[in-house]
C-alpha positions as CSV (number, residue, x, y, z in Angstrom):
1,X,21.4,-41.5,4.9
2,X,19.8,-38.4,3.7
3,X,21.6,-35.4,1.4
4,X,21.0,-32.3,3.2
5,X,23.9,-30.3,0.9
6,X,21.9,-27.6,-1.3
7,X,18.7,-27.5,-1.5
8,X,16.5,-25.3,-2.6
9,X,13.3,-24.4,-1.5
10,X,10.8,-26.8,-4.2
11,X,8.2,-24.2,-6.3
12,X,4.5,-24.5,-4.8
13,X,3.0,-24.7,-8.2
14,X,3.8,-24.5,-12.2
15,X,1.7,-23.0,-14.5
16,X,1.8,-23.2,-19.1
17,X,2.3,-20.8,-21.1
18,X,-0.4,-20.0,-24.0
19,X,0.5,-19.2,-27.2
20,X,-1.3,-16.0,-26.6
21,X,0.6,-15.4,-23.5
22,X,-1.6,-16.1,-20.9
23,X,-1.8,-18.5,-17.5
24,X,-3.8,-20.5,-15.4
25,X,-3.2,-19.7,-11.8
26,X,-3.1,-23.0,-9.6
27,X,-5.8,-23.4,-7.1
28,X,-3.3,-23.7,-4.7
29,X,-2.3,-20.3,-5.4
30,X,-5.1,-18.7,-5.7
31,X,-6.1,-19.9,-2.3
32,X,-2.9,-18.8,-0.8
33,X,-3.2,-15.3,-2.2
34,X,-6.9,-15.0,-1.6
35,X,-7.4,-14.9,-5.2
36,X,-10.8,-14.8,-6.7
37,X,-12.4,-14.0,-10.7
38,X,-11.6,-10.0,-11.9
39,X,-8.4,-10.8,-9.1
40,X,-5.3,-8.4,-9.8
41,X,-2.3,-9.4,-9.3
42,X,1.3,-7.3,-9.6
43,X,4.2,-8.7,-11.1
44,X,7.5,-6.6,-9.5
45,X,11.1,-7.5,-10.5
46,X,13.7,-7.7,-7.5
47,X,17.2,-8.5,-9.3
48,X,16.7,-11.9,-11.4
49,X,13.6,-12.6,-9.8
50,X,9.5,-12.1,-10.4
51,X,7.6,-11.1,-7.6
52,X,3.9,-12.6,-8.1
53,X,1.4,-11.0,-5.5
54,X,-2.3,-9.9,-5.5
55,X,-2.8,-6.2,-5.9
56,X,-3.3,-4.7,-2.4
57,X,-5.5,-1.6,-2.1
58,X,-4.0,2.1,-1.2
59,X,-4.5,4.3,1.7
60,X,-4.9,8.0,2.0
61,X,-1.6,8.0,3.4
62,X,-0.1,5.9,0.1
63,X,-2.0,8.2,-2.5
64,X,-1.2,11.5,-0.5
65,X,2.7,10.7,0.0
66,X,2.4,9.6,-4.1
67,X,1.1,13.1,-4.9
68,X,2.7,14.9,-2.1
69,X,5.8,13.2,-1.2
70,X,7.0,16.2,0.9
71,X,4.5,16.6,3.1
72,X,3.8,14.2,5.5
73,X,-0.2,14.3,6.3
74,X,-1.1,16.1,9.4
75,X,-3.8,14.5,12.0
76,X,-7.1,16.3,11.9
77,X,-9.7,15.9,14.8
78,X,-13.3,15.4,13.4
79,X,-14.3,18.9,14.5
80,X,-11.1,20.2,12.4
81,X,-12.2,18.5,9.4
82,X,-16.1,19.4,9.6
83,X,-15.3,23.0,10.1
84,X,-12.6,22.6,6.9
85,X,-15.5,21.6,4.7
86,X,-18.0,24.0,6.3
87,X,-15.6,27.0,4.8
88,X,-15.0,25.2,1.8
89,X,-18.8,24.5,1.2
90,X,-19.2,28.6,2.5
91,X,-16.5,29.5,-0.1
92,X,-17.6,27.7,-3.1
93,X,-21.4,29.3,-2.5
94,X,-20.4,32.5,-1.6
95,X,-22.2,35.6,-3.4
96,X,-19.9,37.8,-4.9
């Protein structure tokens, strides 16, 4: 007869505490998050948890909306965009 009452899901790995603060991550979860040497990872509290995960990388679309969180971007076609930095190249070099 088995208990199937409530159970909890079991942790994947435990790591020590140094006195220095620091911690070993298992090779288990360094696998699982693709975790290699100079690695980052985050640390985020949701209510009376940690969040542990490795440090993703940005977009354009992250880092504009973080400096201009009004303005959505705007698609540009290729010939937009050249013709953009053609008048800014032009503008910066002009003769006065």
């Amino acid at each position: 007869m088995h208990y199937w009452g409530n159970v909890t899901a079991m942790a994947l790995a435990s790591s020590k505490l140094t006195a220095q603060g620091q911690i070993s991550v298992p090779a288990e979860v360094r696998r699982k998050l693709g975790l290699a040497p100079g690695s980052i990872i985050e640390w985020e509290e949701q209510g009376d948890h940690l969040l542990v995960r490795r440090a993703g990388k940005y977009t354009s679309d992250d880092v504009h909306s973080a400096l201009f969180p009004r303005n959505k971007p705007t698609s540009r076609t290729l010939s937009e965009l050249k013709a953009g930095v053609r008048n800014a190249v032009r503008k910066r070099h002009a003769r006065s």
